[in-house]
Each structure stands twice: as structure tokens, then as C-alpha cells.
C-alpha positions in Angstrom: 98.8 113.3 68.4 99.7 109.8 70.1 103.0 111.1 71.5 101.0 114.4 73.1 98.3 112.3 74.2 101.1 109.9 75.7 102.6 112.9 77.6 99.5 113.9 79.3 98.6 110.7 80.2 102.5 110.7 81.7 102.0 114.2 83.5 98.4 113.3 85.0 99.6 109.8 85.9 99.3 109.2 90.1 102.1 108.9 93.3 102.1 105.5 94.6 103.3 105.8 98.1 104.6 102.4 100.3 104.2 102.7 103.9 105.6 100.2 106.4 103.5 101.3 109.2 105.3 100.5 112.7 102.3 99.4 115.1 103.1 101.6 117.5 104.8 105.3 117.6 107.5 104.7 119.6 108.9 103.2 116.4 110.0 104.7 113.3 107.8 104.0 110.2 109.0 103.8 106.3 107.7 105.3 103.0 108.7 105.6 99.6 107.2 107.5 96.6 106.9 106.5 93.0 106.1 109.0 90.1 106.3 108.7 87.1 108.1 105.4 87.0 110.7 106.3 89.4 111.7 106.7 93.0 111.5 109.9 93.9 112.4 109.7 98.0 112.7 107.0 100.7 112.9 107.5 104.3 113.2 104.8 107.4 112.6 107.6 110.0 108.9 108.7 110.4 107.2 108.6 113.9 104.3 110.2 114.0 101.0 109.7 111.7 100.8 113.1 111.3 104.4 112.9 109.8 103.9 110.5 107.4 100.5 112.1 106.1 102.7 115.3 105.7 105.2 112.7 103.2 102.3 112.2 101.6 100.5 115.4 100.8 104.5 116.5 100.1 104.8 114.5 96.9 101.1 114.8 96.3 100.3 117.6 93.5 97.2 119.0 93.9 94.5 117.5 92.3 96.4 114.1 91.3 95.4 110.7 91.9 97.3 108.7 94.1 97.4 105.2 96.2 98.8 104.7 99.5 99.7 100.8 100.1 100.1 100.4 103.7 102.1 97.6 105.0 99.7 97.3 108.6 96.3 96.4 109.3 93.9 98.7 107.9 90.5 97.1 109.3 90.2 95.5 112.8 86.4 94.2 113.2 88.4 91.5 116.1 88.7 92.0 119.6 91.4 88.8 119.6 92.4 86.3 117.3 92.9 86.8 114.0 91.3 88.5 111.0 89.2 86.5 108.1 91.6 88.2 105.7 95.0 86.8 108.0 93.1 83.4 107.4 93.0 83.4 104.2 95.9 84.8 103.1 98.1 82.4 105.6 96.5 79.1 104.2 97.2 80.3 100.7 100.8 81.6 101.5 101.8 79.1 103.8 104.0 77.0 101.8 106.7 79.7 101.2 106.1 80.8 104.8 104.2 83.9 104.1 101.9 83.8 106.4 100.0 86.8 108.0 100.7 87.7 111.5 97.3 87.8 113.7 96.0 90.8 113.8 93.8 92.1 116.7 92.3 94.8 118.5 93.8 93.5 122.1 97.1 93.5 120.3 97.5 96.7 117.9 95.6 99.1 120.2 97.2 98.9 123.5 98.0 103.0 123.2 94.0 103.8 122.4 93.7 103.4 118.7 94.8 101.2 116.1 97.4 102.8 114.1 96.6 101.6 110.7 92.4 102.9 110.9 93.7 106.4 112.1 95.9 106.5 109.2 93.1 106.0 106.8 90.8 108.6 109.0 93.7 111.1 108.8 94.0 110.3 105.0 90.4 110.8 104.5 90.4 113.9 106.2 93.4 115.8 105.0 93.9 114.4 101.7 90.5 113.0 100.6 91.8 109.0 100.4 89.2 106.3 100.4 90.1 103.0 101.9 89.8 100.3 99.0 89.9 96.2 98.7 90.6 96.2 94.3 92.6 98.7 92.9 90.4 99.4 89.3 93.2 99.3 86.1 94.5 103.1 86.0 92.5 104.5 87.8 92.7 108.4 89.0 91.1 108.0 92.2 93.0 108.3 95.7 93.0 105.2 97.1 94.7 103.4 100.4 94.9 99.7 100.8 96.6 97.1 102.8 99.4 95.1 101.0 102.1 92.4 102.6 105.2 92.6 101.4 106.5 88.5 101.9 103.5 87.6 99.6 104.3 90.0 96.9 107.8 89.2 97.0 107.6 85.7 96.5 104.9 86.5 93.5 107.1 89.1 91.7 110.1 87.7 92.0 108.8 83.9 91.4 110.3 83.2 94.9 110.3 79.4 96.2 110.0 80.8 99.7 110.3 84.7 101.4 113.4 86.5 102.3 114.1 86.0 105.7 115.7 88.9 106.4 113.4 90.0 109.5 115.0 87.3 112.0 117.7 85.2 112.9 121.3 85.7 113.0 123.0 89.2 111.4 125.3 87.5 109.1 122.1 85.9 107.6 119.7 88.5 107.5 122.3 90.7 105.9 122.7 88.4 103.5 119.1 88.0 102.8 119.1 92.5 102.6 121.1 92.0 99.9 119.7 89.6 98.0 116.8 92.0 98.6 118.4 95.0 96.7 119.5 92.8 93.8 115.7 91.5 93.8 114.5 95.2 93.8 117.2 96.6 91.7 115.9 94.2 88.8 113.0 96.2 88.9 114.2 98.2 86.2 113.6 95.4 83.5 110.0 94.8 85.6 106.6 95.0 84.1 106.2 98.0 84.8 109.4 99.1 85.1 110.8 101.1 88.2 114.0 103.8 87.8 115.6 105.9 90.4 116.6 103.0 92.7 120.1 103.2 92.3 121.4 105.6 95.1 118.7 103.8 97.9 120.1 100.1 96.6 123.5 100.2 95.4 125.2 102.9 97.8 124.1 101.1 101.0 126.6 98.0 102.3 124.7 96.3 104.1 127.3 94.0 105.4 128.4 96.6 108.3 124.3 97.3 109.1 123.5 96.4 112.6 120.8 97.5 115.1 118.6 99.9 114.4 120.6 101.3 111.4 119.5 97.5 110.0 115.8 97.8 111.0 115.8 101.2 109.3 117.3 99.7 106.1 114.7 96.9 106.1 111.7 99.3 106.7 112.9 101.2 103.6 112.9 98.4 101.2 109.8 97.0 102.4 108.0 100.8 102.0 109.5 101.1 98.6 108.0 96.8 97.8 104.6 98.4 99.0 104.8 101.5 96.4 105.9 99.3 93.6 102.6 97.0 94.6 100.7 99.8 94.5 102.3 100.7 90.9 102.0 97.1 89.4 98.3 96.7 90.9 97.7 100.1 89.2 99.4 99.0 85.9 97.5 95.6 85.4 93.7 96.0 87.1 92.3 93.0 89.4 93.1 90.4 86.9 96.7 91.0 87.8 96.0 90.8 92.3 94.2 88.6 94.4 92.1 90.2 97.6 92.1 88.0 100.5 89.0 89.0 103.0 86.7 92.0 102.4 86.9 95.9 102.9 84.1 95.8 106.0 86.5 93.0 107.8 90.1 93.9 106.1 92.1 93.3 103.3 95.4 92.4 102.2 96.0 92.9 98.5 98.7 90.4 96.8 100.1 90.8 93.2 99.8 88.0 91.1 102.3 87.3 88.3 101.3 87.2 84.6 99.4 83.6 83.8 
């Protein structure tokens, strides 16, 4: 009876989608999908919202819970300046140079809209997603949040500051991509554990990555950090995450490591 009851709780258990959400269209966008427990597809090359709602309802079976952790601003109340929840976040993180970038309406809607709120809309609409600040233990609902991936890194991993792998010189950032894959690749000993990384981690040599082959790499590792947030925040409830601002002003959700 346990191992049945195991297996449908295994079959009925939710996709956790990552999403590093490029803040404007003219730049590609990455997602990764988790089910299960494991990887199940990566991709550094989607442009459109429309396109990366379609990854979503792709590896979304019908009626099955899911959350979408979107690496972008989700909620901008601010004409300029920054958020509450950028604040917040940035005192806290500061120290291991996590901080949030200012996020602002003069500054992420310069085509007409801001990219992450029309993602939510088109999530809402489509696919019947509600926008959400705590992720409840387990839950079946479908839920999108915001998540940073430098904060979560530095908490998972026990990190004394983030992986700089964003600027500076190539030889270093490479570097700091592949310290990145051995970080994520450990995953499969995490809590909970993540499978299916192998191909996306171990088959890529990042030492002859330049350009936009590079910024495509690092948009695909930070999409598939955002799903496994998604996964652990799922897993362990809000005792296990910390919510810096509020839905009605924006969010960033932040794992927290076992106390």
C-alpha cells in the first residue's frame, strides 16, 4: 500500500520550470524543466513570450500542478528607482555581492510593457498560473514567482560570495561556468536530489565558449538554478525560503539552507 501510494504521489507530482527572462525580445531567453526529479530539457534560445509559454504548456500534462520561477521582475509598482523587494534583498545579500539590480518601470518597459507582468498575464491566461510571494510545502497548485539566482547560489551551495561568471574577463568567467557545472552537477547528492544533468553539464567545454555561444550557456544554467529553486522551495515549505517584499509591490523568493 505505501509503495502504490508512493507512486501516485510520484506520477501526480508537478513540472518546475526555470526561466531566465531576457528584459527585452531582441534577446534570447532560457528555461529548463524538472519532473520527476530530473531534467527533462534546457534550452538558451527562446525569443518570444509566446515561445516560452508554449515550453511551458509543452512539458505541462494536463491537469498537473506546476511552478514557473522566473529569473526577472514580476511586479513593477515604480516609475524609477528601485523596488521595496530590490531593497531588501540587497541589504541582506550584500556581503557576498548579491545584490538586486534596480528594477523600474522607465527601465524594463522602454518597448510598451514590462516583460516579466506580461509573462504572468499570458500564464494566467493560457495556462491558469497565479502569480505567488510563498510557495506552500507540496503544493498542487500552478504557481509563478520571481527568484534570483546569485542569492540562491550562495545559499545552496554555502557560497562565501556569488559566481562571477556574468562579467569581466573570458578566461575568468569561463572559469567561474565551470565551477558552475561542478556546483550544479552535485545536485545529484542535493536535498532533493536532481538527475538528468549530465548531457547539459558534463558534454559542454566551456573553455572554447565565447560570445553569444557563452551568454547562451550562462542563461541555461541560470534557467535550470531557477527550476531546481522552484523544486527545493516545493520540497521544504516557507520554513525552508525567505520572501523579500510583498506580492502587491514584488517579490524575490530566496532558498534558505537547513538550520
Amino acid at each position: 500500500m505505501a509503495k502504490k501510494k508512493v507512486a501516485a504521489q510520484r506520477k501526480a507530482a508537478p513540472v518546475f520550470f526555470g526561466i531566465d527572462l531576457a528584459w527585452s525580445p531582441r534577446n534570447p531567453s532560457g528555461a529548463a524543466a524538472i519532473r520527476k526529479g530530473r531534467l527533462i530539457e534546457a534550452t538558451g534560445d527562446l525569443l518570444s513570450l509566446t515561445e516560452i509559454v508554449d515550453f511551458v504548456d509543452g512539458h505541462l500534462p494536463s491537469g498537473r500542478g506546476a511552478i514557473v520561477a522566473v529569473d526577472a521582475p514580476l511586479r513593477v509598482p515604480n516609475e524609477e528607482g528601485s523596488r521595496l523587494c530590490d531593497r531588501a534583498l540587497s541589504a541582506a545579500w550584500r556581503r557576498f555581492h548579491a545584490g538586486a539590480y534596480p528594477a523600474n518601470r522607465k527601465r524594463l518597459a522602454r518597448d510598451g510593457i514590462v516583460r516579466g507582468e506580461a509573462l504572468v498575464q499570458l500564464l494566467s491566461e493560457r495556462l491558469r498560473f497565479s502569480e505567488a510571494a510563498v510557495i506552500p510545502r507540496r503544493t498542487r497548485e500552478r504557481l509563478v514567482c520571481e527568484v534570483y539566482p546569485h542569492p540562491a547560489l550562495v545559499s545552496l551551495f554555502g557560497l562565501e560570495q556569488i559566481l562571477k561568471y556574468k562579467r569581466g574577463p573570458v578566461e575568468a568567467r569561463r572559469r567561474e561556468l565551470a565551477r558552475y557545472q561542478r556546483l550544479l552537477r552535485s545536485l545529484r547528492q542535493g536535498d532533493p536530489p536532481l538527475k538528468g544533468t549530465k548531457k547539459l553539464l558534463t558534454s559542454v567545454d566551456v573553455s572554447v565558449l565565447r560570445g553569444r555561444a557563452l551568454k547562451a550557456y550562462e542563461d541555461v544554467l541560470d534557467a535550470l538554478t531557477c527550476a531546481y529553486t522552484a523544486y527545493y522551495l516545493w520540497r521544504h515549505g516557507p520554513a525552508r525560503g525567505c520572501t523579500y517584499g510583498s506580492l502587491e509591490d514584488g517579490h524575490i523568493l530566496v532558498p534558505l539552507p537547513k538550520s
